[in-house]
N, C-alpha and C positions, 0 to 999 in steps of 0.2 A: 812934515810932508817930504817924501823922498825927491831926489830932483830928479827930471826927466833922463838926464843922461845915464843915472844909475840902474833905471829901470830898463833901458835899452839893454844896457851892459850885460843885464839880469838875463832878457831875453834871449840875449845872443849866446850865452854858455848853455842855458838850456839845451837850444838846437843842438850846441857842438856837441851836448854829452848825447843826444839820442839820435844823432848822424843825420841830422837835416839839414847840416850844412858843413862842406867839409873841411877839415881843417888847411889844409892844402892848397883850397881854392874858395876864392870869395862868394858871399851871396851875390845871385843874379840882381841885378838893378833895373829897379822898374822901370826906371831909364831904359833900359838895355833893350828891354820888351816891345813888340812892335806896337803901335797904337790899332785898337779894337778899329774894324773897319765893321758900320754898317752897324745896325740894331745887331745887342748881342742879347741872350738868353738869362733868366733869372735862375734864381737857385731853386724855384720850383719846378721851371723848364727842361734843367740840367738833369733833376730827378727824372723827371718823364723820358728825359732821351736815353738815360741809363736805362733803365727799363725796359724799353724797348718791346715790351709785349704783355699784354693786359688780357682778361676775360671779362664778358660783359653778360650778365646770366639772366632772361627772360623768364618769369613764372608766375601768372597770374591768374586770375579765374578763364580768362582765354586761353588757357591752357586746356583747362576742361573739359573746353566749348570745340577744340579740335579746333581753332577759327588763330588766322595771324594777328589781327588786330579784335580788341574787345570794342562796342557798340556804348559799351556804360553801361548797360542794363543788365548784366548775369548777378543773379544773387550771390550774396557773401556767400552765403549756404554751400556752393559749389567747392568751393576752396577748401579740402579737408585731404593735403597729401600723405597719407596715413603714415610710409615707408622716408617720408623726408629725410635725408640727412646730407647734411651740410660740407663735413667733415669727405663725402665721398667725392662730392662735385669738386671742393679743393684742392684735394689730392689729386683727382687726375689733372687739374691746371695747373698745379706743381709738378706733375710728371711730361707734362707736356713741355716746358722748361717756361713754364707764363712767370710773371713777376707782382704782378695785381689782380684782384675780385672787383668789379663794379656790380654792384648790386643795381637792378632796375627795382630801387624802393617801390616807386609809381611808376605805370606807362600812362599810354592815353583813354583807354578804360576808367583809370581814375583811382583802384582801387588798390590804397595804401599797406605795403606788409609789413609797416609797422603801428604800435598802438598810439594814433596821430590823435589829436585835439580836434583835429581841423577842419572833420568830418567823419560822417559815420560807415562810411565805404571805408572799413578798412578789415584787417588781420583780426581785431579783438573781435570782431561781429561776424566769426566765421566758426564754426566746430572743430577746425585743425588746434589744439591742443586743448581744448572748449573754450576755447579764445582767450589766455593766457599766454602764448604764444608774441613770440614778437622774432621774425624772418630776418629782418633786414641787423638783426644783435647776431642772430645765428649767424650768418655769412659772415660778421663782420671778426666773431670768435674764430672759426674755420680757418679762415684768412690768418689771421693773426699767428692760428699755430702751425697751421703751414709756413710761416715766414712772407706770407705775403701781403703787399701794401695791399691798403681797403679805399673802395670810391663808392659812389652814391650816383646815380641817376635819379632823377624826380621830373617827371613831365609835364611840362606849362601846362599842353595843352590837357582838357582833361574833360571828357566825353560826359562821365555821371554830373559832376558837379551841376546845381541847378543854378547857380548865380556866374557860369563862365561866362565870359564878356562884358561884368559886372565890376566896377572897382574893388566889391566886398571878395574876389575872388581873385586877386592880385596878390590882396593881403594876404588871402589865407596862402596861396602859395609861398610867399615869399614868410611865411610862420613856417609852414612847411620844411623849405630848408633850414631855418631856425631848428629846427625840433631835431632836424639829421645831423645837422653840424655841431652838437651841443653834446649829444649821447651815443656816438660810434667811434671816439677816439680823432686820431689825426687822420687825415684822407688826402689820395693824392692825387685826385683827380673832385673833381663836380661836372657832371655830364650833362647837356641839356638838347633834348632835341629840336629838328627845326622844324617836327610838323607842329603847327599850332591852327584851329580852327576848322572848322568843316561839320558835318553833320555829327547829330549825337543824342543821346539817352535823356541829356541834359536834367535830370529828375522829374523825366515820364513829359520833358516838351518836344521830343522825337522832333528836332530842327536842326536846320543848320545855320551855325553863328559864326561872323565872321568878325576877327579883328586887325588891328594894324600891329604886327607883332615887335613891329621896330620902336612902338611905343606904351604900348598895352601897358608893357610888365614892368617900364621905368629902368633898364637894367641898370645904367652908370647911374642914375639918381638916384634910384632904393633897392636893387637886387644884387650886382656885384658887388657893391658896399660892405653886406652881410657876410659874402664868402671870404673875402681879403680880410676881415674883422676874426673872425672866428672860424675861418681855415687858411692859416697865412701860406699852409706848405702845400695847396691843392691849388692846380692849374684846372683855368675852367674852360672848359669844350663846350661850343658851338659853333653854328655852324660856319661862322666866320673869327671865333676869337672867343676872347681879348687872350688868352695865351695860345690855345691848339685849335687850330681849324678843322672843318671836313673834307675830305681830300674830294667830294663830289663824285662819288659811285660807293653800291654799297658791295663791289668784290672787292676790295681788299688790297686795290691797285694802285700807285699813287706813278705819276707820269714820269717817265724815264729821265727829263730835266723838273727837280725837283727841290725848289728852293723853300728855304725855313722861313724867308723875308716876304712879307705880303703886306700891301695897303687896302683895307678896304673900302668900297664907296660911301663917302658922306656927302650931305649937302654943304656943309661947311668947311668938308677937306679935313674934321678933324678921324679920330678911330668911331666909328659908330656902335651903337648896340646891333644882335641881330634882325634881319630885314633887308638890310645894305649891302647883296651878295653881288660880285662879279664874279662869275662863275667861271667866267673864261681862265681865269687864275686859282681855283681854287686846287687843281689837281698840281700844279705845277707853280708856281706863288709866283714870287716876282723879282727877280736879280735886284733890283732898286727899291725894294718893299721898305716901308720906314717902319715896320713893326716887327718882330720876332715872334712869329706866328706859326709852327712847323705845320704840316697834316697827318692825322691820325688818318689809318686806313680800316675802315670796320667792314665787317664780312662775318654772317654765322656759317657756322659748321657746318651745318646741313643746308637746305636752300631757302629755310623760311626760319625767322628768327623766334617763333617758339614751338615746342614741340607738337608733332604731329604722328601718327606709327607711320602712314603707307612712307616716310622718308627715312624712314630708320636703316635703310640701305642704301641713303644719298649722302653721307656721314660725307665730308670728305678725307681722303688718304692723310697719309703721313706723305707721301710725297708729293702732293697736290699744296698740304700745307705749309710745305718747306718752299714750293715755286713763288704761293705768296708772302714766306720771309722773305725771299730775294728781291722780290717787287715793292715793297713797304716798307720794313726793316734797312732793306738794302737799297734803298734809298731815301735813306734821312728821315723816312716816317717812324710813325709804332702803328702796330699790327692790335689789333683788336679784336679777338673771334668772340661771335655770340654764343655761347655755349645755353639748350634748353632742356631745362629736366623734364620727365614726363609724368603723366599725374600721380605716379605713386612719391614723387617728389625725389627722384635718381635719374643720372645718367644712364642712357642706354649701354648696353655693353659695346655697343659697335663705336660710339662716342669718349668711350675711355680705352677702346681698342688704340682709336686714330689717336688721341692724344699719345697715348704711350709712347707708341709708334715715331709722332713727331717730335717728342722729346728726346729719344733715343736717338735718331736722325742726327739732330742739333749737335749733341754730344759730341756724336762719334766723327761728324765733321768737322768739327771747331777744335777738340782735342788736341791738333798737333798743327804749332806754325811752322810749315815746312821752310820758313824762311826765318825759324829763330837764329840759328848760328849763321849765318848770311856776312858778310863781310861789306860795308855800304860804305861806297864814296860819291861826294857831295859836289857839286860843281864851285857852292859858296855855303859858306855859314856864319852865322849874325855874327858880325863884330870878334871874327875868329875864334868867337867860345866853343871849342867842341865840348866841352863836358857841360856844358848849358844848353846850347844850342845844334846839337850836331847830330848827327840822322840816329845812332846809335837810341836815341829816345823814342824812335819808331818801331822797338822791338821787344820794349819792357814792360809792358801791358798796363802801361798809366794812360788812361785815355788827353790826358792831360799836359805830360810830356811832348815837347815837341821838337825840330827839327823847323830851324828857321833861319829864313837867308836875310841881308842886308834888305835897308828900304828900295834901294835902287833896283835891286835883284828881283825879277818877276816871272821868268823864263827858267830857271833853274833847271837843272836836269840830276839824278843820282844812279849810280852804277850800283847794281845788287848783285853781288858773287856766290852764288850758293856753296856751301860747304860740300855738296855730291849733288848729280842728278837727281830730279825732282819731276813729279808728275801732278799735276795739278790743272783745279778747273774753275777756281773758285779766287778772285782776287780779292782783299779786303784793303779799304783806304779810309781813314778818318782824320780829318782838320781837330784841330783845338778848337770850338766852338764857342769858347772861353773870349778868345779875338775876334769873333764872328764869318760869317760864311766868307772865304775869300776866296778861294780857285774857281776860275772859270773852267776850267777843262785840265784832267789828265789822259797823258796816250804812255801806251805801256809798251814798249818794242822788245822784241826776244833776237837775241843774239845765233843766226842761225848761216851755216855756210860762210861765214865770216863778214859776214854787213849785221845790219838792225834793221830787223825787219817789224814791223807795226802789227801790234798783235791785238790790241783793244783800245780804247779811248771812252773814256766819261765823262761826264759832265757835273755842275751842281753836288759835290760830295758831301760836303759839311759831318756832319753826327757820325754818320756810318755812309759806307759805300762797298755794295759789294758788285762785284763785275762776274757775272757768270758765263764761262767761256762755251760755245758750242760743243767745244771734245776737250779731250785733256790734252795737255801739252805738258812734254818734258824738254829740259835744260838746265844748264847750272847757269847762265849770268840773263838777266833782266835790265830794260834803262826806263826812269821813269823820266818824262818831259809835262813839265807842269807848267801852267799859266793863270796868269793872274794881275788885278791891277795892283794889286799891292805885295809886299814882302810874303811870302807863304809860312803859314803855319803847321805843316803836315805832323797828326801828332801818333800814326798807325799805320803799318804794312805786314801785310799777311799775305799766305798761300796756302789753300786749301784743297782738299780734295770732296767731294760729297759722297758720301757714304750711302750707303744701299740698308733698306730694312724690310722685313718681310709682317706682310697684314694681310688679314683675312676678313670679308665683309657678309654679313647674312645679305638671303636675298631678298628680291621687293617680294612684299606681303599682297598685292590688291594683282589682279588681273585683267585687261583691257578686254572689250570687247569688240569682235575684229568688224571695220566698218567700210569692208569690202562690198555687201549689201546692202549697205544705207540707199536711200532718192530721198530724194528733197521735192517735198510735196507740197510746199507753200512757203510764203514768206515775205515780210516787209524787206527784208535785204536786200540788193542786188547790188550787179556790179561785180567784178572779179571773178576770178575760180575759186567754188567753194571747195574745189577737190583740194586744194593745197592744204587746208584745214584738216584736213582726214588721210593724209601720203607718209605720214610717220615721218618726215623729215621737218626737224625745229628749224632749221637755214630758211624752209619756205614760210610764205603764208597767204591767205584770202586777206585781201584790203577789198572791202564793197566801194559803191559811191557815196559819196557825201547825203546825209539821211536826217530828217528830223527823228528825235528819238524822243519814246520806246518804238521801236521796231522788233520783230518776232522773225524767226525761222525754223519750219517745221521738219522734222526727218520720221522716217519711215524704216525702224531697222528692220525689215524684212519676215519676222518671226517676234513673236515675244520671247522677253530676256527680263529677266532679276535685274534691278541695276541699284547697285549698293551707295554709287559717288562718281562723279565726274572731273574732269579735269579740264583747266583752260591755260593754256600755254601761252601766254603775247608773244609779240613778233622780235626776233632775238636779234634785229641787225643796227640797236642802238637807236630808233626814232622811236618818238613817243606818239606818232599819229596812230587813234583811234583803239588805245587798250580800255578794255574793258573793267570799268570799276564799280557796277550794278547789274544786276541781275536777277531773272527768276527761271528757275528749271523747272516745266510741268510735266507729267509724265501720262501714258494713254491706251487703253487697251485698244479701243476702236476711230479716237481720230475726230470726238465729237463731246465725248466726256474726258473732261484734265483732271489732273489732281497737281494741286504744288508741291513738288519733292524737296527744294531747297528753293532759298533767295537770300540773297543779302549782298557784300561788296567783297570784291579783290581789293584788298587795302595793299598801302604801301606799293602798288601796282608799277610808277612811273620810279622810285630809287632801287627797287628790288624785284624785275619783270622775270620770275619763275614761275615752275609751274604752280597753278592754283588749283589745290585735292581740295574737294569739299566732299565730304564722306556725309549720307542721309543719317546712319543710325539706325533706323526703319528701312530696308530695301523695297521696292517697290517692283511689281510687274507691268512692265507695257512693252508693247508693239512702237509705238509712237513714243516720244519729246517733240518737245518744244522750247527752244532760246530764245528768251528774250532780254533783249540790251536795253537797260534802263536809262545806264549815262557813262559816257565816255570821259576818262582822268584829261583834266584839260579842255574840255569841250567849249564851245564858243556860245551862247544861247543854246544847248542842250544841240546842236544841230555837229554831227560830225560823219565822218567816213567810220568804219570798225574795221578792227583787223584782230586775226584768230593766226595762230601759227598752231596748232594741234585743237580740235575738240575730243576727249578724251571720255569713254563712257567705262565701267569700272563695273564689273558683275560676283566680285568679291574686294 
């Protein structure tokens, strides 16, 4: 047996011949290194924060259906996207500069796109390849030859199933992930959403089931088990943990102080399954959080997370895109856009438009650190090691590398000399996360008229931080003033400028019908102005009084009109009192005989309040509608106030 010290010896020449350690100057000692403050990040975590930006790809029989959420009940039969391919949707998430595909194997519909065990709501019992097919292999191929990591979505909750809120229906889920974690390779993510429960299909019991979701599914006693077993390199999202949280809105926003550290509520204090949310923290975590939990920030492309045509000109920009890098990305999160194919089974052209777009964006602003040759002096550096420790690590593009002052040193400040004038608007800062979140706050002063003048300050950096300035600012010398309860780790400084790109959008396809001459001719509503409903302005809205529900209101548009689909807008100023999540629209030529045009729900109504198109299919003719509000998201014994910010009537 060789003895211990010869194998060191062994090790130590290796480095010197391949330059990992130089000969000139000793290895750094771990000693040397400041001690990790605070929960630090795993090496699944560290992937995800590299990453920094994923696709999440909705496409199910509710696609079909033109509908945001599926009911359970659409036949397989529907599912037959002839023009499918795989290979296009990844390419443009590869041009857009994304780094992962999650596949929504399952949503809450139920119906699985791959050939599952585990029931018969799936991909094989559909005519899309005469059910040989298997979606969630494609995506995961696609991926793979784009160079991009692959994840999986699979939704608890699950609408067809006839046995949910059943123990036999635990299992099958938790088979379920068995079946994905087993045959699509390594993944680096597991997604799980946090709706669980509520009405459904349930196999033709058209009810609503309700369960306790913090225990239903057993997560730390039989369901995160399975993923740490048989995906040791995927961090799992929900909506509190155990690795990435939800940052608690579904734009895309994560809060301007934005910590990776969050604890969440248990009754025993200890990490809970989800159920246990304090939401107060979920956008911004917790400076003292005892877990290493970052937030993912999710947001689709268009306004509704799966495809729809009248929003194929609500795509959003390349520069819209790039405002929520800033806000997600650039701050500690990852960004996660919905991207949804349409039923020929492709991205819209306006959809690959914007990605282009924002990947080019990316590019062309990150291309150059205008503060690569920058000249930086340090007020202190660890244990005097400048070639270990000395700011100079903040410019070599190791996210790892860092710049670090003594334990006592907390206050630190660095002089940045730019090699020429520079114009810039775009600041980038990142910690070694590696030691875990330490800065409490940087302030960045620019050298102007011969003082330091305060030009920005942040907060909560960790992973990434980007500070986007108002206008651009030129100078050649910058001071950074850092704070923190321990030694700093600062392991990135950058100066950027943001780049300009040019995009073109098609226009909206459907046409409103002008409700200048509407009266309102009857109705269970009252209370408020119903004009605000009908003023084109989304800022306003009709809030009625408080109503036991179903309540009706009837309108009179003055003439008879074609009316293809309607639109319901909720109220845009952040409260959730009184949106509407049922419905039935009937339609009338004389005001005494209806016909039902549409009914069903605004799903996902209180995490994603846009507008809700509900397009007939069949147009109809009438003089008269009629709205009727079934039930309000949230309501208390069915009894609530309603609030409308646009009712929207659609005559193409």
């Amino acid at each position: 047996m060789m003895s211990r010290n010869f194998i060191m010896l062994t090790v130590l020449c290796v480095a010197l011949s391949i330059g990992l350690v130089g000969c000139d100057q000793p290895a750094v000692s771990m000693k040397d290194e400041p001690t990790p403050y605070g929960p630090i990040p795993t090496e699944a975590q560290l992937n995800w924060h590299e990453m920094e930006m994923y696709c999440l790809i909705h496409f199910t029989p509710t696609t079909f259906q033109n509908k945001e959420w599926g009911f359970g009940d659409a036949p397989a039969s529907l599912f037959n996207p002839r023009d499918f391919d795989a290979n296009q949707i990844a390419a443009a998430a590869k041009a857009g500069g994304f780094k992962g595909l999650i596949s929504v194997a399952k949503h809450h519909d139920g119906f699985c796109l791959w050939p599952t065990k585990t029931t018969n709501y799936n991909i094989a019992n559909s005519p899309w390849r005469d059910g040989r097919g298997d979606m969630v292999k494609a995506f995961e191929n696609a991926a793979r030859k784009q160079d991009l990591q692959f994840g999986v979505y699979v939704s608890a909750w699950d609408r067809n199933h006839p046995q949910y809120g059943d123990a036999e229906y635990a299992d099958a889920y938790r088979e379920q992930l068995r079946e994905l974690y087993s045959n699509y390779g390594p993944l680096f993510i597991s997604w799980h959403d946090g709706a669980n429960g509520g009405d459904g299909y349930y196999g033709g019991a058209n009810e609503t089931r309700r369960i306790d979701r913090s225990t239903y599914y057993e997560w730390e006693e039989k369901t995160w088990p399975i993923t740490r077993e048989l995906q040791p390199t995927a961090v799992i999202f929900s909506d509190i943990g155990p690795d990435v949280r939800w940052v608690g809105n579904e734009k895309g926003i994560a809060a301007e102080t934005s910590w990776a550290t969050f604890t969440p509520i248990a009754p025993d204090g200890s990490k809970p399954a989800p159920g246990h949310i304090d939401e107060q923290f979920l956008g911004s975590g917790q400076r003292d959080g005892k877990y290493w939990i970052p937030a993912e920030c999710d947001v689709p492309h268009r306004p509704g997370w799966f495809y729809h045509p009248e929003q194929d000109h609500q795509v959003k920009t390349p520069d819209q895109l790039f405002d929520l890098y800033l806000k997600s990305v650039g701050r500690g999160a990852a960004f996660n856009l919905g991207l949804a194919p349409n039923t020929e089974g492709l991205l819209h052209a306006n959809d690959v438009a914007s990605l282009k777009g924002f990947g080019e964006k990316l590019a062309k602003t990150f291309a150059e650190n205008l503060a690569s040759d920058a000249s930086l002096k340090a007020s202190n550096i660890r244990k005097g090691q400048e070639g270990h420790f000395g700011p100079a690590n903040l410019l070599d593009d190791d996210r790892y590398s860092y710049w670090a002052t003594d334990d006592e040193v907390t206050q630190p400040e660095l002089i940045i000399e730019l090699e020429a004038e520079a114009s810039f608007d775009i600041i980038r800062l990142r910690e070694n996360i590696k030691l875990g979140q330490r800065l409490d706050s940087v302030w960045v002063d620019v050298w102007q008229d011969g003082n330091w003048r305060p030009l920005a300050m942040a907060t909560s950096v960790g992973s990434n931080r980007l500070i986007h300035l108002d206008e651009l600012i030129t100078t050649e010398r910058l001071r950074l003033r850092l704070f923190a309860p321990v030694a700093v780790a600062l392991s990135d400084f950058g100066l950027f400028r943001e780049a300009d790109v040019t995009f073109a959008m098609q226009e909206a396809a459907h046409k409103r019908i002008d409700p200048s001459r509407w009266n309102m001719v009857a109705g269970g509503l009252h209370g408020g102005d119903p004009l605000l409903a009908v003023d084109g302005k989304p800022e306003t809205f009709w809030l009625t009084s408080e109503v036991d529900l179903p309540k009706s209101i009837s309108v009179d548009m003055g003439r008879q009109e074609t009316i293809a689909g309607i639109g319901y807008l909720p109220r845009q100023d952040g409260n959730m009192e009184g949106l509407i999540s049922r419905y039935v629209f009937e339609a009338s030529t004389d005001s005494t005989n209806w016909e039902v045009a549409s009914k069903g729900e605004f799903s996902n109504i209180v995490a994603n309040p846009i507008l809700q198109y509900v397009n007939f299919g069949k147009p109809v003719r009438a003089r008269y509608f009629r709205l009727t509000v079934e039930a309000v998201a949230n309501a208390i014994n069915n009894r609530s106030a309603v609030s409308i910010a646009e009712f929207e009537v659609y005559n193409h």
